[in-house]
PyMOL Python script that loads the backbone (N, CA, C, O; Angstrom):
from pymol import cmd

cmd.read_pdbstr("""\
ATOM      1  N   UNK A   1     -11.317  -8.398  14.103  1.00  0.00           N
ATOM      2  CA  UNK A   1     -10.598  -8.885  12.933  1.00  0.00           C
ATOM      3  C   UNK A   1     -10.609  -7.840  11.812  1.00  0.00           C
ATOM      4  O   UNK A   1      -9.591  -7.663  11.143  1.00  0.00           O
ATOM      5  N   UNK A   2     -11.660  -7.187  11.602  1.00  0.00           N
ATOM      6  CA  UNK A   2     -11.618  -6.346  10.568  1.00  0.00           C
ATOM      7  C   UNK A   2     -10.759  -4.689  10.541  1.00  0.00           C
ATOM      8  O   UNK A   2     -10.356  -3.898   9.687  1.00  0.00           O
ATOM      9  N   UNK A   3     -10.795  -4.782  11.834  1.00  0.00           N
ATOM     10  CA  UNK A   3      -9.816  -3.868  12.983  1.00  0.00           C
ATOM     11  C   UNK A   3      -8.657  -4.121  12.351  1.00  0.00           C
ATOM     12  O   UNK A   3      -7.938  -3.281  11.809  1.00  0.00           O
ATOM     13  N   UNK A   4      -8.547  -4.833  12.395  1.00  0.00           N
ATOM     14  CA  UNK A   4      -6.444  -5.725  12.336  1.00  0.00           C
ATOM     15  C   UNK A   4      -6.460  -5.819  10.884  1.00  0.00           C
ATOM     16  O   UNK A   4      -5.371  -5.726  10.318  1.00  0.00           O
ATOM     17  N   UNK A   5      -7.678  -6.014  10.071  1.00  0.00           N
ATOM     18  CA  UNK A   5      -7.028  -5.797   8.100  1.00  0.00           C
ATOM     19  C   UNK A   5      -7.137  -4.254   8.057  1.00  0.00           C
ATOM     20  O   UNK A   5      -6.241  -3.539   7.607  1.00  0.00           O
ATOM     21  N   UNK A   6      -8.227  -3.830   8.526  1.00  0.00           N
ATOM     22  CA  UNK A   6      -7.999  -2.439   7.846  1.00  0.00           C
ATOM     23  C   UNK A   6      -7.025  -1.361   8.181  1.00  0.00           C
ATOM     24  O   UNK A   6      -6.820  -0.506   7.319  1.00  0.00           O
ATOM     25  N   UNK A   7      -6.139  -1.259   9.792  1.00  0.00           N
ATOM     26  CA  UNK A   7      -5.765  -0.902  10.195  1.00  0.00           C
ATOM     27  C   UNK A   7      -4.316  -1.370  10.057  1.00  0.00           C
ATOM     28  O   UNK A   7      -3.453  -0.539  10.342  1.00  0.00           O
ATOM     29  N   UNK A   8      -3.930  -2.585   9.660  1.00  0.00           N
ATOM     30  CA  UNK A   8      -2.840  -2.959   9.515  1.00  0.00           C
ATOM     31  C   UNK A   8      -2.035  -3.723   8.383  1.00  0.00           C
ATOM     32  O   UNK A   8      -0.906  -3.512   7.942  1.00  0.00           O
ATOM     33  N   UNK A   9      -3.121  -4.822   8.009  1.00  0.00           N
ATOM     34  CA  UNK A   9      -2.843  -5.536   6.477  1.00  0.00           C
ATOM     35  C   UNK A   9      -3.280  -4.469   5.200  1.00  0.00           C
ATOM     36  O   UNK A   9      -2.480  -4.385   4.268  1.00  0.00           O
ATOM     37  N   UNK A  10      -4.117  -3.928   5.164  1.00  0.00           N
ATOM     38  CA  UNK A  10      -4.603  -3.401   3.795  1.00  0.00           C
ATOM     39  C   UNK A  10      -3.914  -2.046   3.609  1.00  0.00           C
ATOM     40  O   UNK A  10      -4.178  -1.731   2.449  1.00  0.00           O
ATOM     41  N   UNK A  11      -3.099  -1.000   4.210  1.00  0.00           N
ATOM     42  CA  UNK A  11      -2.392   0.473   4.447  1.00  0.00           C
ATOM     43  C   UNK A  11      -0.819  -0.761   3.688  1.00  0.00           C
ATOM     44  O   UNK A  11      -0.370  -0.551   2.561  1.00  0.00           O
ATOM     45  N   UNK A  12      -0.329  -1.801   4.511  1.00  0.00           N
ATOM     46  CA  UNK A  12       0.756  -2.482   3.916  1.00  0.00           C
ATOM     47  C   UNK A  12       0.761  -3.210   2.453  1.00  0.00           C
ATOM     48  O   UNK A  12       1.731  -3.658   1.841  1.00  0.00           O
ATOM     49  N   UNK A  13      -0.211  -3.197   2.188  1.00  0.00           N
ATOM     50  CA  UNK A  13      -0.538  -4.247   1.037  1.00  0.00           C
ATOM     51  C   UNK A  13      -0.912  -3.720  -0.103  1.00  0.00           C
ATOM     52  O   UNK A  13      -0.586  -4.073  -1.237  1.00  0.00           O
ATOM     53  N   UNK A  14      -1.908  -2.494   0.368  1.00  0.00           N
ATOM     54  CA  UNK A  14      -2.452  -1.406  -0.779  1.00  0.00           C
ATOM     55  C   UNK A  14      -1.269  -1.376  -1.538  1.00  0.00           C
ATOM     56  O   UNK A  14      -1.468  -2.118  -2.500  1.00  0.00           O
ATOM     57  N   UNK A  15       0.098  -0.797  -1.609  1.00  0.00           N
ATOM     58  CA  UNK A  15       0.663  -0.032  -2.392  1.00  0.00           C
ATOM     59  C   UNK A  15       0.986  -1.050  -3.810  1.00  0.00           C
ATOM     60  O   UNK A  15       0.873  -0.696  -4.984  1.00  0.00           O
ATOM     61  N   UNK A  16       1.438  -2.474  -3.269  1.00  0.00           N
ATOM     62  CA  UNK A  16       1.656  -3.844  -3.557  1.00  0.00           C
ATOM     63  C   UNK A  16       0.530  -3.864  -4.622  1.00  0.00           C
ATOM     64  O   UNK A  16       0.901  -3.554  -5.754  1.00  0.00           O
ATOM     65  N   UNK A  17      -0.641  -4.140  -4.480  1.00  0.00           N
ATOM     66  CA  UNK A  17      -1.708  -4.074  -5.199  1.00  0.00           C
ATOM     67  C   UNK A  17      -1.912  -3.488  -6.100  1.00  0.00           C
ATOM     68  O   UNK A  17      -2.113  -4.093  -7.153  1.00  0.00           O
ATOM     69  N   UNK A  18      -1.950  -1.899  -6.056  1.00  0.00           N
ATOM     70  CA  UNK A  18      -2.234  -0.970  -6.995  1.00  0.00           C
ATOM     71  C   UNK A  18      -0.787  -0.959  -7.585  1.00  0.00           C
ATOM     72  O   UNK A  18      -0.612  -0.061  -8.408  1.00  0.00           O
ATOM     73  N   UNK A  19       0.072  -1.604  -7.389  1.00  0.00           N
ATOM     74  CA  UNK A  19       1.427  -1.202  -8.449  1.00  0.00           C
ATOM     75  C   UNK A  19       1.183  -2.783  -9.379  1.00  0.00           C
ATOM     76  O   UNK A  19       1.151  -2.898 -10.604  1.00  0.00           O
ATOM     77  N   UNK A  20       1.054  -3.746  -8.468  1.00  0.00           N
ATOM     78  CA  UNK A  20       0.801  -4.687  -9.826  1.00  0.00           C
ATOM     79  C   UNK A  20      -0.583  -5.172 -10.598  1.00  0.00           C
ATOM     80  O   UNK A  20      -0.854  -6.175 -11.258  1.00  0.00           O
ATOM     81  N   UNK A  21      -1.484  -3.756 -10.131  1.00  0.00           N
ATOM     82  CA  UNK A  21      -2.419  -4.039 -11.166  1.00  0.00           C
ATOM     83  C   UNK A  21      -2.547  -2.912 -12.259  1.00  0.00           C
ATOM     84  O   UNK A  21      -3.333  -2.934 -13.207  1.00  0.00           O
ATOM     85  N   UNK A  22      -1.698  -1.991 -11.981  1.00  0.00           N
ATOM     86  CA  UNK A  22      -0.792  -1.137 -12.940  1.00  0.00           C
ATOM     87  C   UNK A  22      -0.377  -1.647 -13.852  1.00  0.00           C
ATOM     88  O   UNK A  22      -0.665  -1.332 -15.007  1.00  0.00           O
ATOM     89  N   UNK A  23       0.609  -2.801 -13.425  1.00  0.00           N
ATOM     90  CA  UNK A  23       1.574  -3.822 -14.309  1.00  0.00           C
ATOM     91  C   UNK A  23       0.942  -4.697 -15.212  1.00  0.00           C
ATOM     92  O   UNK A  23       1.331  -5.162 -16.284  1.00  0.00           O
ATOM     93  N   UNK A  24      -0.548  -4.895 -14.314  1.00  0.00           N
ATOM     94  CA  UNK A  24      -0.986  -5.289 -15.320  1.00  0.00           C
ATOM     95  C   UNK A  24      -2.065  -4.559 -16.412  1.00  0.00           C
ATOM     96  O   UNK A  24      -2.184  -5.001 -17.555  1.00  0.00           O
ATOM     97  N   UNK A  25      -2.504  -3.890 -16.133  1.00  0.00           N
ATOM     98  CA  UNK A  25      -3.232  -2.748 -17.097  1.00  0.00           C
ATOM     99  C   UNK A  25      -1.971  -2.524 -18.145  1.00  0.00           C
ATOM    100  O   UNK A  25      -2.235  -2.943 -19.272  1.00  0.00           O
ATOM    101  N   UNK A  26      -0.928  -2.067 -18.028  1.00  0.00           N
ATOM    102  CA  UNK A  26      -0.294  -1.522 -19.002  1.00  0.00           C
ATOM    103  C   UNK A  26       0.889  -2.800 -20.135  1.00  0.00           C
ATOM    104  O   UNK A  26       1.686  -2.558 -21.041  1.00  0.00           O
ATOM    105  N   UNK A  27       0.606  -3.642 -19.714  1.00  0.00           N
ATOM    106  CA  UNK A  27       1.315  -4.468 -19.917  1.00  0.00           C
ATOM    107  C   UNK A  27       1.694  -4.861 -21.043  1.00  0.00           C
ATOM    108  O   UNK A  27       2.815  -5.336 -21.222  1.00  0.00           O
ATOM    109  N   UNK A  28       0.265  -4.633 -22.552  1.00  0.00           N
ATOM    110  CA  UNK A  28       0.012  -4.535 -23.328  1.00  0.00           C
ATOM    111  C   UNK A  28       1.050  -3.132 -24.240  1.00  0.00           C
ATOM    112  O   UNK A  28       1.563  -3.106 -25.359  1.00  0.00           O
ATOM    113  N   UNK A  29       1.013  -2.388 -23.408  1.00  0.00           N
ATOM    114  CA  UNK A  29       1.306  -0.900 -23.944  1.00  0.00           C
ATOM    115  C   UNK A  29       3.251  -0.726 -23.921  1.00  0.00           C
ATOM    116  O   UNK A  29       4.045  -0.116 -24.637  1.00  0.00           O
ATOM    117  N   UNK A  30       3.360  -1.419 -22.975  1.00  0.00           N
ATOM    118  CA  UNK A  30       4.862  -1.612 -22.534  1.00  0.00           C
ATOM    119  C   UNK A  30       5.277  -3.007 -23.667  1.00  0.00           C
ATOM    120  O   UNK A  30       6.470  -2.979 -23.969  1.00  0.00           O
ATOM    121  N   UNK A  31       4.712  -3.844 -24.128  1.00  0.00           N
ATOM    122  CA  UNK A  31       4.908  -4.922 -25.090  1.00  0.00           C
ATOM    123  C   UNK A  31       5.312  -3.797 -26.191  1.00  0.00           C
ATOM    124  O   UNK A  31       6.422  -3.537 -26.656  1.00  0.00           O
ATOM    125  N   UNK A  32       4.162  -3.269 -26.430  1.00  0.00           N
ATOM    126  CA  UNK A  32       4.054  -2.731 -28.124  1.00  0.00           C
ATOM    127  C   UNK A  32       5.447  -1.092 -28.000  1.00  0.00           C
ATOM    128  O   UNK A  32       5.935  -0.242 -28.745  1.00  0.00           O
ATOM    129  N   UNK A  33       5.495  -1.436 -26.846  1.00  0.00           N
ATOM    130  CA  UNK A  33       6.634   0.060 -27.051  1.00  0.00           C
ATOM    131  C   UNK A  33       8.544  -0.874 -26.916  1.00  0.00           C
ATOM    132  O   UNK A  33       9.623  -0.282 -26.957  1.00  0.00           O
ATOM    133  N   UNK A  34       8.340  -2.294 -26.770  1.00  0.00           N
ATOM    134  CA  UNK A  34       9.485  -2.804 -27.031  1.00  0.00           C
ATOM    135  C   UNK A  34      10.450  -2.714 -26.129  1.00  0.00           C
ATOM    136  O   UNK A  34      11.667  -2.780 -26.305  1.00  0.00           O
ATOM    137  N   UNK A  35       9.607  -2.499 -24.768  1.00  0.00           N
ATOM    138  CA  UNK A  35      10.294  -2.445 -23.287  1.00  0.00           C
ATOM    139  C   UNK A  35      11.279  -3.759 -23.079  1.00  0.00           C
ATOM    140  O   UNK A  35      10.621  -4.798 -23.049  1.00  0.00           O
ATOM    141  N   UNK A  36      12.128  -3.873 -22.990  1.00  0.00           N
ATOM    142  CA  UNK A  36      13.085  -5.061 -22.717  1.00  0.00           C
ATOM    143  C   UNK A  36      11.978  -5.948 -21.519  1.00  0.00           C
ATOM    144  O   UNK A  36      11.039  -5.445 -20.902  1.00  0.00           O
ATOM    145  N   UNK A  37      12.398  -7.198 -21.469  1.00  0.00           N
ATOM    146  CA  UNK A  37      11.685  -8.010 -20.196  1.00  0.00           C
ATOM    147  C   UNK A  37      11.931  -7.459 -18.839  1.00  0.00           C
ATOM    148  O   UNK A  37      11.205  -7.227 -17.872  1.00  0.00           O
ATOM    149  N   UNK A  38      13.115  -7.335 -19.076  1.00  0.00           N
ATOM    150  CA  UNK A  38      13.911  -7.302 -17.491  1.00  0.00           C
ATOM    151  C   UNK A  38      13.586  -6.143 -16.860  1.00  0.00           C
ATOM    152  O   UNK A  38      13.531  -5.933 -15.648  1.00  0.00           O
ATOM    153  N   UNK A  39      13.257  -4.996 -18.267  1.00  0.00           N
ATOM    154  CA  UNK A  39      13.104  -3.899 -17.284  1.00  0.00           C
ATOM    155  C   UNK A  39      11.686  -4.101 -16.554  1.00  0.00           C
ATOM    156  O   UNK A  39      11.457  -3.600 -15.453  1.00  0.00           O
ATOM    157  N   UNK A  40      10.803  -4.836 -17.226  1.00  0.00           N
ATOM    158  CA  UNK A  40       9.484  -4.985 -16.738  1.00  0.00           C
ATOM    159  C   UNK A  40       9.096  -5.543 -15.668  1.00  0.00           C
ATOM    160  O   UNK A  40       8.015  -5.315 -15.124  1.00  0.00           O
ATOM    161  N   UNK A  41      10.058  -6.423 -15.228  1.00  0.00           N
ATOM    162  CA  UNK A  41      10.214  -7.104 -13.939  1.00  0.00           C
ATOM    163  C   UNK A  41      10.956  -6.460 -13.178  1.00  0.00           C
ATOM    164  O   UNK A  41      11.166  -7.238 -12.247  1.00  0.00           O
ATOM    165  N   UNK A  42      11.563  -5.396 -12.954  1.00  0.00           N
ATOM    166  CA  UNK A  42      12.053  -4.869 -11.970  1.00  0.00           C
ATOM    167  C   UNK A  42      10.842  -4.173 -10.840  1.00  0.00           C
ATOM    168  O   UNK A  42       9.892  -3.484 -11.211  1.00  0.00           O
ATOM    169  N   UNK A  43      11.109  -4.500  -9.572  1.00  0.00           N
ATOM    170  CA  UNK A  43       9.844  -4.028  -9.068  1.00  0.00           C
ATOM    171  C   UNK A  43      10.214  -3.060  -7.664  1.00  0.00           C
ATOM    172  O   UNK A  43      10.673  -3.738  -6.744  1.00  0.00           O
ATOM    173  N   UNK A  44      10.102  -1.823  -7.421  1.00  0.00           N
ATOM    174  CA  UNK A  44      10.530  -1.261  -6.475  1.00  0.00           C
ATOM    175  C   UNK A  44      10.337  -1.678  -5.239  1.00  0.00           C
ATOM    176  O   UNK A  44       9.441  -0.980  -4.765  1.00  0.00           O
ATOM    177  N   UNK A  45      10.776  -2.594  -4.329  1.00  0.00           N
ATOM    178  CA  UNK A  45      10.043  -3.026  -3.480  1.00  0.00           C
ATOM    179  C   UNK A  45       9.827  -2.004  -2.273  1.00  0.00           C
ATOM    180  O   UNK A  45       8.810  -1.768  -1.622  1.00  0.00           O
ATOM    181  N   UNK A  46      11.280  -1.407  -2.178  1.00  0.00           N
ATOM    182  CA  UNK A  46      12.208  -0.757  -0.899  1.00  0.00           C
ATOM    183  C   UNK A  46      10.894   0.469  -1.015  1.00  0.00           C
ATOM    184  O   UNK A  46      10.707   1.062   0.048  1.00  0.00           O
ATOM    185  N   UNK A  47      10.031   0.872  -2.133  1.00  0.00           N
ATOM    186  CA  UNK A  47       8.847   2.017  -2.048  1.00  0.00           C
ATOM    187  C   UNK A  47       7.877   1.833  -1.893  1.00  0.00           C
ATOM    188  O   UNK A  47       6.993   2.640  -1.607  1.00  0.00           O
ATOM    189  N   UNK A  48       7.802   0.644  -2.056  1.00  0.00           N
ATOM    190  CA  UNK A  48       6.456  -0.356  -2.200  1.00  0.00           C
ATOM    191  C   UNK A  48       6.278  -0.209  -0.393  1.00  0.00           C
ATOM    192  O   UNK A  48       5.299   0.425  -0.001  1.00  0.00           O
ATOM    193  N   UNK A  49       7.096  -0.715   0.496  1.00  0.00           N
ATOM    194  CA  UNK A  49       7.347  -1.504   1.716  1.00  0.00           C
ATOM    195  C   UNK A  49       6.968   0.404   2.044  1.00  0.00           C
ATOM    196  O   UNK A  49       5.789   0.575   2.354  1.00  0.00           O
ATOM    197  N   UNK A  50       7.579   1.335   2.010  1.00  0.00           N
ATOM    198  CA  UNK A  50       8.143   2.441   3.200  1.00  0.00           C
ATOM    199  C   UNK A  50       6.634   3.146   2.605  1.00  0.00           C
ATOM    200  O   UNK A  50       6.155   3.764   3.556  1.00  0.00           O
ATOM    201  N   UNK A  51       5.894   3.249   1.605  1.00  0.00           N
ATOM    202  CA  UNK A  51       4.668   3.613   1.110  1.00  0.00           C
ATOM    203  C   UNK A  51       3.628   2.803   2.129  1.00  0.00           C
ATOM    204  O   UNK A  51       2.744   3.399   2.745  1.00  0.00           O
ATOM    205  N   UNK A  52       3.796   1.699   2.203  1.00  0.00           N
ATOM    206  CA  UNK A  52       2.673   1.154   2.869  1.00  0.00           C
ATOM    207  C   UNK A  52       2.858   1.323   4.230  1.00  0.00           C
ATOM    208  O   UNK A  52       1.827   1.356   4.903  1.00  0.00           O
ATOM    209  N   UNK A  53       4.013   1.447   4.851  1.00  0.00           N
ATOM    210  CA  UNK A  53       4.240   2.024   6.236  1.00  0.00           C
ATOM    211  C   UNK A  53       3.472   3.450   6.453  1.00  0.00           C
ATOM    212  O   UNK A  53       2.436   3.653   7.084  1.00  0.00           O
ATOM    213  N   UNK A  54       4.241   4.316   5.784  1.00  0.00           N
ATOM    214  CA  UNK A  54       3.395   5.290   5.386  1.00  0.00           C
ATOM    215  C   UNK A  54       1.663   5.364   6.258  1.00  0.00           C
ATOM    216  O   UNK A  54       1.051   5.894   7.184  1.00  0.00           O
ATOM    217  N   UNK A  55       1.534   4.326   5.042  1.00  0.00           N
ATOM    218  CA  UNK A  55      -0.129   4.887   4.886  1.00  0.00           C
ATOM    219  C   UNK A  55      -0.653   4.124   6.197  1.00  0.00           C
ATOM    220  O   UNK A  55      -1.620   4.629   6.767  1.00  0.00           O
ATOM    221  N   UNK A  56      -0.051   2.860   6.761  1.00  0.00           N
ATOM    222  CA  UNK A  56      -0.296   2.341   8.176  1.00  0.00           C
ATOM    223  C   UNK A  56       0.070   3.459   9.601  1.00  0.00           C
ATOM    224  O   UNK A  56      -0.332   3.712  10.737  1.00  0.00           O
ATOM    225  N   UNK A  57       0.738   3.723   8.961  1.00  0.00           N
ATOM    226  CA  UNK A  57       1.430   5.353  10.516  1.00  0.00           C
ATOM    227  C   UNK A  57       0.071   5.912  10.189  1.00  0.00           C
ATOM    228  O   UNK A  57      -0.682   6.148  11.134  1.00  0.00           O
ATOM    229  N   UNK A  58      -0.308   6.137   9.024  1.00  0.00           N
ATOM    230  CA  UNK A  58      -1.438   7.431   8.988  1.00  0.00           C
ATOM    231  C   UNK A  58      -2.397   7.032   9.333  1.00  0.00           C
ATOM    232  O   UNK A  58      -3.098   8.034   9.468  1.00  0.00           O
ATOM    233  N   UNK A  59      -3.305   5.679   9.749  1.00  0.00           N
ATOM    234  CA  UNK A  59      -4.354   4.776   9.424  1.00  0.00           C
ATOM    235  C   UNK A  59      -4.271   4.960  11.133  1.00  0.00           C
ATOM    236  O   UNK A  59      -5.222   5.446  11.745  1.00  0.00           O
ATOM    237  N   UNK A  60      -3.015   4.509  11.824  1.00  0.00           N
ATOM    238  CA  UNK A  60      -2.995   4.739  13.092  1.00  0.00           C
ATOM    239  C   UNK A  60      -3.045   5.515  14.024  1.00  0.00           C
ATOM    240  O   UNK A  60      -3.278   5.350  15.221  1.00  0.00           O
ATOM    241  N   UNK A  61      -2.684   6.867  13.087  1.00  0.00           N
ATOM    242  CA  UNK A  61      -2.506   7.961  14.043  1.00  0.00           C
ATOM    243  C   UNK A  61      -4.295   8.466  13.482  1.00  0.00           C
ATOM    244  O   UNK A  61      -4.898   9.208  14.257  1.00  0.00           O
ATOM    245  N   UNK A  62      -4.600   8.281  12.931  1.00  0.00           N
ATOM    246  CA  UNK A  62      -6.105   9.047  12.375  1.00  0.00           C
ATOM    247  C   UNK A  62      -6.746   7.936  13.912  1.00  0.00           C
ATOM    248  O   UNK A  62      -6.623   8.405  15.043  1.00  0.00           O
ATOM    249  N   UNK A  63      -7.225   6.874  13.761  1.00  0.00           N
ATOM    250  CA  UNK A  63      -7.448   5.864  14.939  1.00  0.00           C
ATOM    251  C   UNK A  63      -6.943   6.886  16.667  1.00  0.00           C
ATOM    252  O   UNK A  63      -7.664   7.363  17.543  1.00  0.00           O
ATOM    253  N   UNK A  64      -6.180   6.870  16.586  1.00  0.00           N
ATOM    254  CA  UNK A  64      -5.328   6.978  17.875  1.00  0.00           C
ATOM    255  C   UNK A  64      -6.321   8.504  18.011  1.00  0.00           C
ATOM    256  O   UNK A  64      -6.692   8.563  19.183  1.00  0.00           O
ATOM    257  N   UNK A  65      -6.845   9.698  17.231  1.00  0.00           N
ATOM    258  CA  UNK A  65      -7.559  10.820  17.312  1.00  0.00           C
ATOM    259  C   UNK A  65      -8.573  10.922  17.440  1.00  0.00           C
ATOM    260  O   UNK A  65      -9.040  11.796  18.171  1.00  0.00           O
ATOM    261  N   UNK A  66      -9.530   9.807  16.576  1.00  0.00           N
ATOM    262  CA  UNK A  66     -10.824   9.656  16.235  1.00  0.00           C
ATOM    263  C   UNK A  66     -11.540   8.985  17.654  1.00  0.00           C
ATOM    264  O   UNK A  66     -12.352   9.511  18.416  1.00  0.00           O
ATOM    265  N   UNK A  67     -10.933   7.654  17.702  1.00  0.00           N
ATOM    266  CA  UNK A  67     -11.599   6.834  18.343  1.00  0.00           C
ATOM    267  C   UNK A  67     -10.797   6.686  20.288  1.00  0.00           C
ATOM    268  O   UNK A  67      -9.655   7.006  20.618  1.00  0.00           O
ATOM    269  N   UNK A  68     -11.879   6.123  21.167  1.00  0.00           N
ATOM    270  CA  UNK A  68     -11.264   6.307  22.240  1.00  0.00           C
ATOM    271  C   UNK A  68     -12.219   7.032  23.250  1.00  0.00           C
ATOM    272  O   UNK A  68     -13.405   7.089  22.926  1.00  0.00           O
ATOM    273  N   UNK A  69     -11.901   7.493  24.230  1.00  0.00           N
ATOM    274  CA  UNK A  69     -12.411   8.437  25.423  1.00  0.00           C
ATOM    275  C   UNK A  69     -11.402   9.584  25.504  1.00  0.00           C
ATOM    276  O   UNK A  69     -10.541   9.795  24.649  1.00  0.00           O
ATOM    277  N   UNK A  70     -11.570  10.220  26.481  1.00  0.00           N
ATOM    278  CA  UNK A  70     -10.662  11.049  26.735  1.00  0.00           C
ATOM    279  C   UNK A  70      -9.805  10.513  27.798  1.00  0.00           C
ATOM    280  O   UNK A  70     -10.159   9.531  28.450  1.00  0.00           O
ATOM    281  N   UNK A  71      -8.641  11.147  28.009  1.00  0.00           N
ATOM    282  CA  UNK A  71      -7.763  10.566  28.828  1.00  0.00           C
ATOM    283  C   UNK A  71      -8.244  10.984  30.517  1.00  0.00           C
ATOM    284  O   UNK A  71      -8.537  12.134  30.846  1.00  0.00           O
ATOM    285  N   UNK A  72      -8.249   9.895  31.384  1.00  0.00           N
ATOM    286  CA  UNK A  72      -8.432   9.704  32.459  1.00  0.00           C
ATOM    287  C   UNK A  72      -9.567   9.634  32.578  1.00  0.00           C
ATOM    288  O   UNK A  72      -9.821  10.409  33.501  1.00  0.00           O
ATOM    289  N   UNK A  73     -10.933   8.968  32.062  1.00  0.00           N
ATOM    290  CA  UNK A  73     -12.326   8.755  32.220  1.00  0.00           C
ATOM    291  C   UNK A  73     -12.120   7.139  32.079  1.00  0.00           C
ATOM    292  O   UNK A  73     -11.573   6.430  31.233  1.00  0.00           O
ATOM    293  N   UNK A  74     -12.878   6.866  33.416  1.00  0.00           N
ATOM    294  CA  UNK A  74     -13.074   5.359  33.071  1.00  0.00           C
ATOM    295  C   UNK A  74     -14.294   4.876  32.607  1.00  0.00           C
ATOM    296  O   UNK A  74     -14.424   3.681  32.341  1.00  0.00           O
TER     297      UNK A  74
END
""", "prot")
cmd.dss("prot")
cmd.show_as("cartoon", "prot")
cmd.util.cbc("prot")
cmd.orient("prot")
């Protein structure tokens, strides 16, 4: 199980995370600079999504090097 979050939920989810706790750290700072609402709610998703792919390809292919036997040893 911990196999299947770290390797697959948390590389997809990370990017998600750290962008809306960004949103929220600055949230204050974006008020006082008179940011319209709307722009504040706009949320990149389409970078959000291909970022966390990203970092899951990399999570897998590091796995797929690290861990294992060599090929043809049973």
């Amino acid at each position: 199980m911990t196999r299947i979050l770290l390797h697959y939920v948390l590389p997809i989810a990370l990017p998600t995370i750290v962008y809306f706790g960004w949103l929220w750290l600055t949230r204050n700072k974006r008020a006082a600079a008179g940011e319209p609402e709307e722009a504040q709610r706009r949320t990149p998703w389409f970078w959000l999504i291909v970022t966390g792919f990203v970092l899951m390809a990399g999570g897998l292919i590091y796995l797929g090097l690290t861990d294992g036997t060599r090929p043809g040893a049973a």
